[in-house]
C-alpha positions in Angstrom: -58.4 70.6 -11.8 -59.1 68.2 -14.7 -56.7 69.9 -17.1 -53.6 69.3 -14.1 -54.2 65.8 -13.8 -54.4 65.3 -17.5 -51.4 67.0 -18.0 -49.8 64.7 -14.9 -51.1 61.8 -16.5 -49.6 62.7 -20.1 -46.1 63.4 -18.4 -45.8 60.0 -16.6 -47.4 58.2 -19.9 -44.3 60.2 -21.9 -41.8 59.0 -19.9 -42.8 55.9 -20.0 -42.6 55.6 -23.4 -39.5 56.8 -22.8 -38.4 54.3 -20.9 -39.7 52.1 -22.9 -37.3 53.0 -25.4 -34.4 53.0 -24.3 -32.5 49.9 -23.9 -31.4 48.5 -21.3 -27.6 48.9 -20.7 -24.7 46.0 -21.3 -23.6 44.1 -18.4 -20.1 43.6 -17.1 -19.5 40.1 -17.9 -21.8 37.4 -20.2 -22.0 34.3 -19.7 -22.7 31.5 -21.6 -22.9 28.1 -20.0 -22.1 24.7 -22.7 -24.3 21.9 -22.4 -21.0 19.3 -22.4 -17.7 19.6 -22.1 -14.4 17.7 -21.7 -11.3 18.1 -20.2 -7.6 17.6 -20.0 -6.7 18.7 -16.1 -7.5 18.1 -12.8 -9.2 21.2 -12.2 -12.2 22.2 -13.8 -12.2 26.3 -14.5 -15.4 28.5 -15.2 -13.2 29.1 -18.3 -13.8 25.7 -19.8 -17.6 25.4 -18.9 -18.2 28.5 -20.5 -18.3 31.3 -23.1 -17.1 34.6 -21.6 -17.6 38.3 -22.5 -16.4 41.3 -20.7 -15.9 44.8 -20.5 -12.1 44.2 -19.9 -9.3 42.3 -20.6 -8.4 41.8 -16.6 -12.2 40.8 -15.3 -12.0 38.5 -18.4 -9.0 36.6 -17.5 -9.8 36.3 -13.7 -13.5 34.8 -14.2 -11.9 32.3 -16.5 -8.9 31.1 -14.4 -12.3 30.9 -11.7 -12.0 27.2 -10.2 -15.4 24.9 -10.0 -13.6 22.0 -8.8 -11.7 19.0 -8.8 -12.3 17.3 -12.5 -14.2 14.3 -11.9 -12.5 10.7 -12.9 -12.0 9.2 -16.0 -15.0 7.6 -17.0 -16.9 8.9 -14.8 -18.7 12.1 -16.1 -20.4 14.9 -13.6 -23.1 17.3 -14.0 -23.2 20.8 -12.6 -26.2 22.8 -12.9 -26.9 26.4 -13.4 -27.6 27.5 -10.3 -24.9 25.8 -8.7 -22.4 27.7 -11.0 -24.2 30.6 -10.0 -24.2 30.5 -6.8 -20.4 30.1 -6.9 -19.2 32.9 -9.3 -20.9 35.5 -7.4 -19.8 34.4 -4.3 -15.8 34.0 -5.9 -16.3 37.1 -8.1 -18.2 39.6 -6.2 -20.4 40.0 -9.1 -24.2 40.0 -8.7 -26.6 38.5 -11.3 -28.9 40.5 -14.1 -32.6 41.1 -11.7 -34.0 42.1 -15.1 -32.9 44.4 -18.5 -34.0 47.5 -16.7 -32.4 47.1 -13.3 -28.1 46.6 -14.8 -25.8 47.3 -12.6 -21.6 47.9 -12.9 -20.9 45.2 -11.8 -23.3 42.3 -13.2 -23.3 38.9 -14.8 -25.9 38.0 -17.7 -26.1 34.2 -18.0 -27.3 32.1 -21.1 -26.7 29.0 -22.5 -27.3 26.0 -20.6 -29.2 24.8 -17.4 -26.8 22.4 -16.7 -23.2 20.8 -18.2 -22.0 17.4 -18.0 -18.0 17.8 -17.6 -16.3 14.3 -18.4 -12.5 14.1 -18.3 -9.9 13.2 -21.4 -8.8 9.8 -20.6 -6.3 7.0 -22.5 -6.7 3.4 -22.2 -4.1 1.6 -20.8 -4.6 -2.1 -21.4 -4.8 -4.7 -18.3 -2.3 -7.2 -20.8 0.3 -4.4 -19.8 -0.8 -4.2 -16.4 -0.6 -8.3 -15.5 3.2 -8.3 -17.7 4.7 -5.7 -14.8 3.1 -8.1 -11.9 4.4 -10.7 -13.5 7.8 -9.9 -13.8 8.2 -8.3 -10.1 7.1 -11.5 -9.1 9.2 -14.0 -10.8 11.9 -12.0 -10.0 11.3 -12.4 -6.3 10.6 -15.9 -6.5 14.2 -16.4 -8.5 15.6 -15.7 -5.4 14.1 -18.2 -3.8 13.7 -21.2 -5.7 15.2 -22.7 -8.7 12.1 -23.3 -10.7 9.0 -21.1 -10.5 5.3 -21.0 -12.4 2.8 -18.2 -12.2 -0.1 -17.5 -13.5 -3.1 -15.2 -13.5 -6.3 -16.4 -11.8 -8.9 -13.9 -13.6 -8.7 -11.7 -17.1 -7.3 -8.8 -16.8 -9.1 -5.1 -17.2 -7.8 -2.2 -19.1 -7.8 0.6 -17.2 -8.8 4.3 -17.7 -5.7 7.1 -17.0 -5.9 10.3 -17.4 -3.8 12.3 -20.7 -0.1 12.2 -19.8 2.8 9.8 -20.1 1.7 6.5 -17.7 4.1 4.5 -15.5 3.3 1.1 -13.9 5.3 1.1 -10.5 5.1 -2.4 -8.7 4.8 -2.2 -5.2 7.6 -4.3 -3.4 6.8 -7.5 -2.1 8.1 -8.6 1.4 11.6 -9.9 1.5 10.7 -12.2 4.8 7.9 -13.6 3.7 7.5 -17.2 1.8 5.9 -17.9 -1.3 2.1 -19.6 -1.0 -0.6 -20.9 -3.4 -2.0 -17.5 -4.5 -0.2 -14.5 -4.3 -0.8 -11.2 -4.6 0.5 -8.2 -6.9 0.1 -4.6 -6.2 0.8 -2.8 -9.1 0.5 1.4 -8.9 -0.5 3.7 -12.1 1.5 7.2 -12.2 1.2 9.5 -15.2 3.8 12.1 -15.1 4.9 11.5 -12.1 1.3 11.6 -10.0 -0.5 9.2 -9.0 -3.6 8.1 -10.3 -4.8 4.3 -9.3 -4.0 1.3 -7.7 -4.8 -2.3 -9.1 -4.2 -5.7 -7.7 -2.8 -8.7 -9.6 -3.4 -12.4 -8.6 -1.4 -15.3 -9.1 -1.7 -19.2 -8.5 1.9 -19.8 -8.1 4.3 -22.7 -8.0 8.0 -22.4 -6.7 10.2 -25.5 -6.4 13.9 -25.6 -4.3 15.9 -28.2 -3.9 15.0 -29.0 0.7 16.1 -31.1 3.1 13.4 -33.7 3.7 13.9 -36.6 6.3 13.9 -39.8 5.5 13.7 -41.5 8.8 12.5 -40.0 12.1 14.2 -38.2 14.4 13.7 -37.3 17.9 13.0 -34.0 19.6 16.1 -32.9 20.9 18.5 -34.2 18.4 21.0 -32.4 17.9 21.0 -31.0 14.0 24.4 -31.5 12.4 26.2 -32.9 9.2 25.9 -36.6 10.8 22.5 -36.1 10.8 21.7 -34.7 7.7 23.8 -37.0 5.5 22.0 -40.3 7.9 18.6 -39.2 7.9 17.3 -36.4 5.4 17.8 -36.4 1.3 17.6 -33.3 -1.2 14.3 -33.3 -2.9 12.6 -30.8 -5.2 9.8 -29.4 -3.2 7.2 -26.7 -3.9 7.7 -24.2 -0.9 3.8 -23.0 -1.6 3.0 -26.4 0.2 4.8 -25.3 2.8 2.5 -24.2 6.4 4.8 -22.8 8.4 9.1 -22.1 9.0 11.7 -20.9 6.7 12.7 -24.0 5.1 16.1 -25.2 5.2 18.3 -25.5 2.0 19.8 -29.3 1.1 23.3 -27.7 -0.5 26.2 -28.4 0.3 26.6 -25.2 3.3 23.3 -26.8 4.9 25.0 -29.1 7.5 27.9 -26.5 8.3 25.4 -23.9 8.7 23.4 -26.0 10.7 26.2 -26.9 12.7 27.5 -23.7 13.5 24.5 -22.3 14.8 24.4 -25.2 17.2 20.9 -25.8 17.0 18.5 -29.2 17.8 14.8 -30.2 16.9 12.5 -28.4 19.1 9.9 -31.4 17.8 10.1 -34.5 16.3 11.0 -34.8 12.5 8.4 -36.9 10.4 9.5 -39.3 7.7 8.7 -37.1 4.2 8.5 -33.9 6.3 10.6 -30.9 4.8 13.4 -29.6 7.1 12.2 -26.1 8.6 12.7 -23.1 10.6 9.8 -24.2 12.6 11.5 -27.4 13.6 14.8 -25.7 15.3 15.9 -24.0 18.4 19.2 -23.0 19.8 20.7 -26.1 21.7 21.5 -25.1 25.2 24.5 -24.2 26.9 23.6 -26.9 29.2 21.7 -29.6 29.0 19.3 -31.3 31.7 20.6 -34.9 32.8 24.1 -33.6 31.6 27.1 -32.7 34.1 28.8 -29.3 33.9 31.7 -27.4 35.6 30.9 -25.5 38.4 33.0 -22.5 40.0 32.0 -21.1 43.0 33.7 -17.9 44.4 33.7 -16.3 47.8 35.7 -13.3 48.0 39.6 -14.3 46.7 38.4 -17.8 47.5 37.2 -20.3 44.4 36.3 -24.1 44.6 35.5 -26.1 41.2 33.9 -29.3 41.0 31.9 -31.3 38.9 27.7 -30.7 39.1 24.5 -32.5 37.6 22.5 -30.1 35.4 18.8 -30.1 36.0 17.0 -28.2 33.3 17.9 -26.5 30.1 19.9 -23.0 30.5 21.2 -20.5 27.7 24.2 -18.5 28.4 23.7 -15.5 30.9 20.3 -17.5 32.5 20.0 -19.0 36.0 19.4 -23.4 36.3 18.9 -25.6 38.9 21.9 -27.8 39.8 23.0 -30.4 42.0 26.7 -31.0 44.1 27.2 -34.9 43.6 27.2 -36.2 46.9 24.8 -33.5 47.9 20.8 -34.0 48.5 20.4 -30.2 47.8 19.8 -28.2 44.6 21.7 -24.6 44.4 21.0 -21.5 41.3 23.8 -21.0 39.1 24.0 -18.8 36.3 25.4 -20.2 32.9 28.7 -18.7 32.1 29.2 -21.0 28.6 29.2 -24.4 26.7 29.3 -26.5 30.1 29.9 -24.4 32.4 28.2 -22.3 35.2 29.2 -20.0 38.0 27.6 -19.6 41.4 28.3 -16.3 43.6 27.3 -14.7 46.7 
């Protein structure tokens, strides 16, 4: 009996020796992680975080087109760690990890290297001097249009700016074509390189923008009726600075002003201040008819029509209904305005 298990004993002690002798077969793929790395796309690829070996050309090629992630901004580095990476190839790949040098299988991955990479990506320096110069420009080009004399200037130092490799465009973003120049004024100003884009900064201004206004040099009463007479008797061109303006379009002292004026037929919806600028804010439409006026009145029954003369008794645009009075007559009827003077009344 002693002799058999001897014998059993020397067999299993052979082949492990054996065992212990061969070595342990090549895997698929190696991989070797670098501890830092830098790149010049927006995707980082297993490719550039890594050293790659493989059994063929194909597995080679697909592990290193294998996508991490987005690359992380410029000036901003990330870390990935090994496991991490890990993690994701075999779950990408379909490959399984290395248990240990006896234990290889077709289709595993031997890792080395690093436990972890810092990936920072390839930048340029764009300087903010370049940045505040576009602003600038879009913005005295929109106040050219409107005022004859404008100042800018920026409130804080600019900052360079970090852009990704690639040719950079500065793209200013429109400013609004309604709205009216104030004290400080804001600049967006969008970074593109190659035609993507990358950031956004903001410019600020103090800003100064003078046009020639109407201004009034006596006062005038609500109501009055805006016209040449009225701007040659009581309002002066004068150079004002429309960023001191609060609210209204302000009204241009050239030489169309009063026509203008006039044609739209407009009055003072408020009173006009001596040393107050002419605005928007200070007009309305004047009325078709007027209260405390008289108008023509036609009334129509069927083929019959009677016209006649009637006191106005509020304010009425043409197309609206007002309260009017028959002279002679106690009572008050609704017509509807039908034009300058006139108004209509039906059954």
């Amino acid at each position: 009996m002693q002799p058999a298990i001897l014998a059993l004993c020397a067999t299993v002690l052979a082949m492990q020796v054996a065992a212990a002798g061969q070595s342990a077969p090549d895997p698929i793929v190696s991989i070797e992680l670098r501890a830092q790395i830098k790149v010049d796309q927006s995707t980082v690829r297993l490719g550039d975080v890594a050293f790659l070996t493989a059994r063929d050309l194909p597995t080679l090629r697909r592990l290193m087109a294998l996508p991490l992630g987005p690359a992380p901004k410029p000036g901003s580095p990330a870390v990935l760690d090994r496991e991490t990476i890990v993690r994701w190839v075999e779950t990408r790949s379909g490959l399984q990890t290395v248990d240990n040098a006896l234990r290889v299988q077709p289709t595993a991955i031997r890792w080395s290297g690093a436990g972890e990479t810092e990936i920072e990506s390839a930048s340029q320096q764009l300087s903010g001097e370049v940045v505040v110069d576009a602003a600038r420009a879009a913005l005295l080009n929109w106040l050219s249009q409107r005022s004859v004399r404008a100042e800018v200037e920026p409130v804080s130092t600019a900052r360079d700016i970090l852009l990704p490799p690639g040719t950079p465009t500065l793209r200013v973003r429109p400013l609004a074509g309604q709205a009216q120049p104030t004290r400080r004024m804001l600049v967006w100003v969008d970074a593109w390189v190659d035609d993507r884009f990358v950031r956004t900064t903001a410019v600020t201004f103090e800003v100064g923008a003078w046009a020639p206004l109407a201004v009034a040099t006596t006062g005038v009463e609500r109501g009055a009726s805006v016209d040449p007479i009225v701007l040659r008797g009581a309002m002066q061109a004068r150079d004002v600075d429309l960023t001191t303006l609060r609210q209204g379009t302000p009204v241009a002292a050239n030489a169309r002003s009063g026509r203008e004026l006039a044609d739209g037929n407009q009055r003072l919806r408020r009173p006009l201040r001596p040393g107050e600028v002419l605005t928007s804010a200070h007009l309305e439409a004047t009325p078709a008819v007027t209260r405390g006026n008289t108008a023509h009145l036609l009334a129509r029954s069927g083929d019959v029509s009677v016209e006649s003369r009637v006191e106005v008794l509020q304010d009425g645009r043409e197309g609206q209904l007002v309260r009017v009075k028959v002279a002679g007559s106690s009572g008050e009827v609704l017509a509807r305005v039908t034009g300058p003077g006139q108004v209509e009344v039906q059954p």
